[in-house]
N, CA, C and O of each residue as an XYZ file, in Angstrom:
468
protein
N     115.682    126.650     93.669
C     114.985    127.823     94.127
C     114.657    128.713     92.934
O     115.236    128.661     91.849
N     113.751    129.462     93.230
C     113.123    130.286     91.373
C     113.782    131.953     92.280
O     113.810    132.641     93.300
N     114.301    131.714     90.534
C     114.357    133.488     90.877
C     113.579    134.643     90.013
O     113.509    135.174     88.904
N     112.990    134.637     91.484
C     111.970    136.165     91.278
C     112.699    137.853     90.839
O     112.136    138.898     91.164
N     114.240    137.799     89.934
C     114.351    138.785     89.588
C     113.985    138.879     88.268
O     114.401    138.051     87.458
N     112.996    140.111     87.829
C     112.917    140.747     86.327
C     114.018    141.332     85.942
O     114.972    141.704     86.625
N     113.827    141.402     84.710
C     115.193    141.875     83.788
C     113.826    143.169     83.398
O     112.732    143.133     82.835
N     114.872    144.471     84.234
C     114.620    145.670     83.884
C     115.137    146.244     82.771
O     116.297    146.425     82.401
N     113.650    146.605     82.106
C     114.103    146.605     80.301
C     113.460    148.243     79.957
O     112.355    148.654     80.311
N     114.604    149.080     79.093
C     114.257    150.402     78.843
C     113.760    150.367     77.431
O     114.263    149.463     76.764
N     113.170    150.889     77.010
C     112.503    150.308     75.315
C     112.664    151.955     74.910
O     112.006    152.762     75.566
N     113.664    152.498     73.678
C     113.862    153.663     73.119
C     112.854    154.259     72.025
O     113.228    154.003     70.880
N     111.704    154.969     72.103
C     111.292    154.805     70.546
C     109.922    154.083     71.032
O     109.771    152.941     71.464
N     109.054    155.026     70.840
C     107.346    154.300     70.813
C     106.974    154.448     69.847
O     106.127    155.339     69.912
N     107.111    154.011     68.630
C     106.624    153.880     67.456
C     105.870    152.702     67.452
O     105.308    152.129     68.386
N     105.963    152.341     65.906
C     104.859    151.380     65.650
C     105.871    150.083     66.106
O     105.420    149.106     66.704
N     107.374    150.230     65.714
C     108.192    148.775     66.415
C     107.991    148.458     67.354
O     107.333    147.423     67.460
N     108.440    149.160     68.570
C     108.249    149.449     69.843
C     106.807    149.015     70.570
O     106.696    148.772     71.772
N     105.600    148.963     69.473
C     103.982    148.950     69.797
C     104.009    148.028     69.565
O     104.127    147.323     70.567
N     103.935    147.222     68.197
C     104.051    145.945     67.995
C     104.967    144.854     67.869
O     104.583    143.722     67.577
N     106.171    145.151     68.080
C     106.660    143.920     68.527
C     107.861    143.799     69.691
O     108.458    142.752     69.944
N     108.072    144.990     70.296
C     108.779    145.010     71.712
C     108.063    145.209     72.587
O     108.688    144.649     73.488
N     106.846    145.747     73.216
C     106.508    146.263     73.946
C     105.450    145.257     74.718
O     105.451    145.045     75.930
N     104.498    144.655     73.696
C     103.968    143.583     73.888
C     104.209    142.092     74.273
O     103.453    141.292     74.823
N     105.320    141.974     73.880
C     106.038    140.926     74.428
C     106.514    141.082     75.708
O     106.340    140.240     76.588
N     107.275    142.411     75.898
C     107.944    142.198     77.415
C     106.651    142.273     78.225
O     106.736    141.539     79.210
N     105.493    142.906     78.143
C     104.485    142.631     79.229
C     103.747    141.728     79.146
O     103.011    141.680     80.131
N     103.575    140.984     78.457
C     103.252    139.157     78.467
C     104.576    138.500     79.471
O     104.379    137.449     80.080
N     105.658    139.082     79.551
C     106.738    137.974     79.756
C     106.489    138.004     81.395
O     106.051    139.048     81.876
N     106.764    136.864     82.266
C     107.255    136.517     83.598
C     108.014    137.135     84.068
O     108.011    137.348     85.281
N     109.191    137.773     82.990
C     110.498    137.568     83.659
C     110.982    139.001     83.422
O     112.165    139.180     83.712
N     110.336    140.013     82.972
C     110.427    141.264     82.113
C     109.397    142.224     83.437
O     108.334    141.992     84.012
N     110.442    143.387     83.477
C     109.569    144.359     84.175
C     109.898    145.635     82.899
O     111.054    145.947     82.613
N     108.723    146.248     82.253
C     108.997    147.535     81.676
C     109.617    148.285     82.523
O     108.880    148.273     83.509
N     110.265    148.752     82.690
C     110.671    149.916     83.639
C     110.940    151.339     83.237
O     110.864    152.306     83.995
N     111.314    151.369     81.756
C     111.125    152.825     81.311
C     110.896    152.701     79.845
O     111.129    151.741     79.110
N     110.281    154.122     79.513
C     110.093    154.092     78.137
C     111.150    155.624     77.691
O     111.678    156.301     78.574
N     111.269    155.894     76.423
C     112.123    157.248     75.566
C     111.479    157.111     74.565
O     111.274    156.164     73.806
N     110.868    159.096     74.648
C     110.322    158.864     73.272
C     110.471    160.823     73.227
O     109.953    161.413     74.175
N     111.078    161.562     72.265
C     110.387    162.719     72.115
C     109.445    163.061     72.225
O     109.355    164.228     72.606
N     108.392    162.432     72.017
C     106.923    162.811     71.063
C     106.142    162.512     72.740
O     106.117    161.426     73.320
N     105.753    163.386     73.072
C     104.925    163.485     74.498
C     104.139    162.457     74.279
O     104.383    161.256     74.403
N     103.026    163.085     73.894
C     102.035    161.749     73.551
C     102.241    160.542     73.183
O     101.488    159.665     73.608
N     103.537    160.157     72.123
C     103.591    158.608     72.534
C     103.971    157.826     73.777
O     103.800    156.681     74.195
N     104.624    159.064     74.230
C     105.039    158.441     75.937
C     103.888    158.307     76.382
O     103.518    157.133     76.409
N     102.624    159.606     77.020
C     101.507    159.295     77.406
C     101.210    158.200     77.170
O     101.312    157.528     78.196
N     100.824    157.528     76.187
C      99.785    156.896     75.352
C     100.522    155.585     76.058
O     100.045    155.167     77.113
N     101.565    155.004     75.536
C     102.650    154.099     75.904
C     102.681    153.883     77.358
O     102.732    152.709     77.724
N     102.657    154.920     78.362
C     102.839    154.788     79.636
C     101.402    154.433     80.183
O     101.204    153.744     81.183
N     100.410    155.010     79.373
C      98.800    154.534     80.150
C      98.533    153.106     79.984
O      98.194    152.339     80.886
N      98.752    152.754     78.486
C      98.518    151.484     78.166
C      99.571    150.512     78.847
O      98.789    149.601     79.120
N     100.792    150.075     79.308
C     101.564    149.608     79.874
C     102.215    150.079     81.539
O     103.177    149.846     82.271
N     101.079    150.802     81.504
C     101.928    151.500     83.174
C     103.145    151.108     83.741
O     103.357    150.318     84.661
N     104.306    152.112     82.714
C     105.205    152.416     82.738
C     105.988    153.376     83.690
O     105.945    154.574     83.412
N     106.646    153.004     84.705
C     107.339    153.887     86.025
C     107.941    155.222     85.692
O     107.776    156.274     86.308
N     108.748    154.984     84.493
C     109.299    155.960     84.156
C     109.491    156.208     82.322
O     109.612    155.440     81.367
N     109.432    157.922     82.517
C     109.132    158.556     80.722
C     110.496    159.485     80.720
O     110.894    160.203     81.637
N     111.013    159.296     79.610
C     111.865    160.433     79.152
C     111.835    160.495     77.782
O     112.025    159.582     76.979
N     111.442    162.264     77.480
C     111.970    162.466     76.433
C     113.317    162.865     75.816
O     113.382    163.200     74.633
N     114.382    162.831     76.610
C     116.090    162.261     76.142
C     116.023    160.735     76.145
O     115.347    160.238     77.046
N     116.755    159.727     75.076
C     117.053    158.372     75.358
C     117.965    158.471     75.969
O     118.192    157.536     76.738
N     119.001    159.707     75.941
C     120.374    159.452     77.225
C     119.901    159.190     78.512
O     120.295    158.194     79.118
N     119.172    159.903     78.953
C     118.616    159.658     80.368
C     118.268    158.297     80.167
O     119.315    157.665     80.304
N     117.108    157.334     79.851
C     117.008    156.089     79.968
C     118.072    155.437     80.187
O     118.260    154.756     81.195
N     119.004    155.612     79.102
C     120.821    155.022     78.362
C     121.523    154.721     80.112
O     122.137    153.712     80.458
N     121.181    155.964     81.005
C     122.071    156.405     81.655
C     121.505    155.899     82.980
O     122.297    155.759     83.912
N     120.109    155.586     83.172
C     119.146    155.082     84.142
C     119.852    153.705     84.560
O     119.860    152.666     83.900
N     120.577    153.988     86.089
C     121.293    152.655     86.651
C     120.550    151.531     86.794
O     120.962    150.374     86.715
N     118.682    152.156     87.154
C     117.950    150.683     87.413
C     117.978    149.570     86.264
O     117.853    148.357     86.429
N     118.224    150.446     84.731
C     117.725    149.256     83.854
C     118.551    148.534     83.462
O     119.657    149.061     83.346
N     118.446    147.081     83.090
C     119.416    146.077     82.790
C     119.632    146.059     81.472
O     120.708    145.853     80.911
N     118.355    146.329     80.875
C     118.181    145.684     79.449
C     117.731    146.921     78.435
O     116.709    147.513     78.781
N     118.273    147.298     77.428
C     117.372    148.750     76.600
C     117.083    147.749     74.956
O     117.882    146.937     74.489
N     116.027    148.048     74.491
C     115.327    147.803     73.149
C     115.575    149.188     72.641
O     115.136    150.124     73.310
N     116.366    149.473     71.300
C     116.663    150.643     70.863
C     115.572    150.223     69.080
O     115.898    149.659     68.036
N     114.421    150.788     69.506
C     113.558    151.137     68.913
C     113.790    152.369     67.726
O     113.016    152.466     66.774
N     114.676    153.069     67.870
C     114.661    154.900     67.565
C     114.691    154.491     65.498
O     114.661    153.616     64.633
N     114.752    155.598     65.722
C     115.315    155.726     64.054
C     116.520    155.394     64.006
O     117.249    155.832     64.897
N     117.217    154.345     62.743
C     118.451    153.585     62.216
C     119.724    154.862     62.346
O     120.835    154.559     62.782
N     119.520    155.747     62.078
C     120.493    156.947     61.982
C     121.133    157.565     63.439
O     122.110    158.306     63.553
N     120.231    156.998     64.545
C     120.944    156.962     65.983
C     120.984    155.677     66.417
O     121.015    155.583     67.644
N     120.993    154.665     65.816
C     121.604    153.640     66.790
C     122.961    153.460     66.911
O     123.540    153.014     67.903
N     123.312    153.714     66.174
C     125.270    154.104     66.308
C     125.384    154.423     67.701
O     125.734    153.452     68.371
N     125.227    155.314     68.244
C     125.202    156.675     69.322
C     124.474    155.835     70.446
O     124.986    155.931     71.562
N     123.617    155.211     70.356
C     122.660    154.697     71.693
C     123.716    153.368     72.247
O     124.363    153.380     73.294
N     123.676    152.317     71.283
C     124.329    151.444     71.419
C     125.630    151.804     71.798
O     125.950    150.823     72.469
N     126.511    152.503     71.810
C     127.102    152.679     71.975
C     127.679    153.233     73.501
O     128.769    152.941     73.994
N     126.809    153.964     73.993
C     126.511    154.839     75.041
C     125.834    153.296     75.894
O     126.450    152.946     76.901
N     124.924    152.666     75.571
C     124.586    151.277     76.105
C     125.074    150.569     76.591
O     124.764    150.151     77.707
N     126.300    150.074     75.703
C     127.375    149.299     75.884
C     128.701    149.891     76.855
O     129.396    149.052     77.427
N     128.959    151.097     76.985
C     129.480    151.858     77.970
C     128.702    151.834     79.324
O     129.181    152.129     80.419
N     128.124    151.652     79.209
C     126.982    151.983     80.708
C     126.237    150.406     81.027
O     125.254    150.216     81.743
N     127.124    149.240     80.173
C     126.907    148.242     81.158
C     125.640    147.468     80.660
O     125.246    146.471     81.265
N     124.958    147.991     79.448
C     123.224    147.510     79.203
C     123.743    146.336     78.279
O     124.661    146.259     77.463
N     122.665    145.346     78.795
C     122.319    144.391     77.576
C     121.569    145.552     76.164
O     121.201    146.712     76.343
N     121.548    145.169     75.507
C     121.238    145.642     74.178
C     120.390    144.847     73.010
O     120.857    143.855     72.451
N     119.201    145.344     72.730
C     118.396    144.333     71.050
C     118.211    146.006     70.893
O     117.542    146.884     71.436
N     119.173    145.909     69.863
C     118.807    146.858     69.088
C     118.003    146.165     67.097
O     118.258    145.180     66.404
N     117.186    147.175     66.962
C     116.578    147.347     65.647
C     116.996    147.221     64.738
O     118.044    147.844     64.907
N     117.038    146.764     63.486
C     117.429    146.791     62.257
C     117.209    147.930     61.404
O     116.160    148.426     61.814
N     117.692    148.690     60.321
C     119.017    148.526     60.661
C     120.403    148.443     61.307
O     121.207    148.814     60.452
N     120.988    148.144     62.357
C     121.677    148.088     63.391
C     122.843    149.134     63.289
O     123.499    149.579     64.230
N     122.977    149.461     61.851
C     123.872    150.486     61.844
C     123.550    151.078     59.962
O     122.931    150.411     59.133
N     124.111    152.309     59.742
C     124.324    152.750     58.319
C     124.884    151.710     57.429
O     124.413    150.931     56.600
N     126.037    151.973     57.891
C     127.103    150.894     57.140
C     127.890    150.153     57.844
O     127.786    150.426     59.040
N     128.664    149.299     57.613
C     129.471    148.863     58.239
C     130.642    149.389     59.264
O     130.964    148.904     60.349
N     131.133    150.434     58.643
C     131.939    151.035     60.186
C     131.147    151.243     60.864
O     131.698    150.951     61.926
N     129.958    151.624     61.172
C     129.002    151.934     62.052
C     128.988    150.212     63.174
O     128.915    149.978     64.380
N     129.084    149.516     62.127
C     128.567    148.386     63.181
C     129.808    148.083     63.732
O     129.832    147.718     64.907
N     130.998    148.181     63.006
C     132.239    147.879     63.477
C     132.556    148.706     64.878
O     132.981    148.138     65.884
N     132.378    149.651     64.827
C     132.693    150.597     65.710
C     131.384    150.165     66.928
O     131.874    149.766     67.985
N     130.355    150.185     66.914
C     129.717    149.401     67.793
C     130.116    147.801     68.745
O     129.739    147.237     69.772
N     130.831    147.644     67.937
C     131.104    145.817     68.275
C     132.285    146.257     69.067
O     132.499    145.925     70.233
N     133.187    147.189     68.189
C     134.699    147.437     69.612
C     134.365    148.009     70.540
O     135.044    147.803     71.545
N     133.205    148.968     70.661
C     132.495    149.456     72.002
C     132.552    148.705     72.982
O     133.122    149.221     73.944
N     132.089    147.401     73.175
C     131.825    146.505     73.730
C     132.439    147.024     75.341
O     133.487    147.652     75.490
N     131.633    146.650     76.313
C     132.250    147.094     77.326
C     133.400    146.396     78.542
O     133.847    147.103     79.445
């Protein structure tokens, strides 16, 4: 039997990563529903939400982080908060592709990995 569930995916960060190489992919995919986007910057949400008609916009990533519908978050943001997202991610149950750099330094990633939920 096929299963018709999407993997509800929150994408952090509408930048140029987020434009070209997360965003485009999950709406090509079968199996991928965008379901939310996070971005400060109004207009990249606009812009992001017209071109991908996107359900839901926040400018906090906690709110997305914290959004029970989504399964899956792409942490797009700037390297200097993925510590903090992932982290909060991994508490709240999300699959996680986060961005490179994945952390500052190494305690950063260490401390991410014992997060684990």
């Amino acid at each position: 039997m096929l299963n018709t569930n999407k993997l509800k995916v929150g994408v952090i960060g509408c930048g140029v990563v987020a434009k070209n190489g997360h965003l485009p992919w999950y709406h090509r995919s079968p199996l991928v529903d965008i379901k939310a986007i996070a971005d400060p910057d109004i207009s990249r949400l606009n812009s992001i939400q017209k071109l991908y008609h996107v359900e839901k916009q926040y400018e906090n990533p906690e709110d997305l982080i914290d959004d029970p519908e989504i399964d899956a978050i792409s942490i797009c943001s700037p390297h200097w908060v993925h510590m903090e997202q992932v982290i909060r991610a991994a508490k709240n149950g999300k699959h996680i592709l986060c961005e490179k750099p994945i952390g500052i330094d190494l305690k950063e990633v260490d401390d991410m990995i014992s997060s684990r939920a």
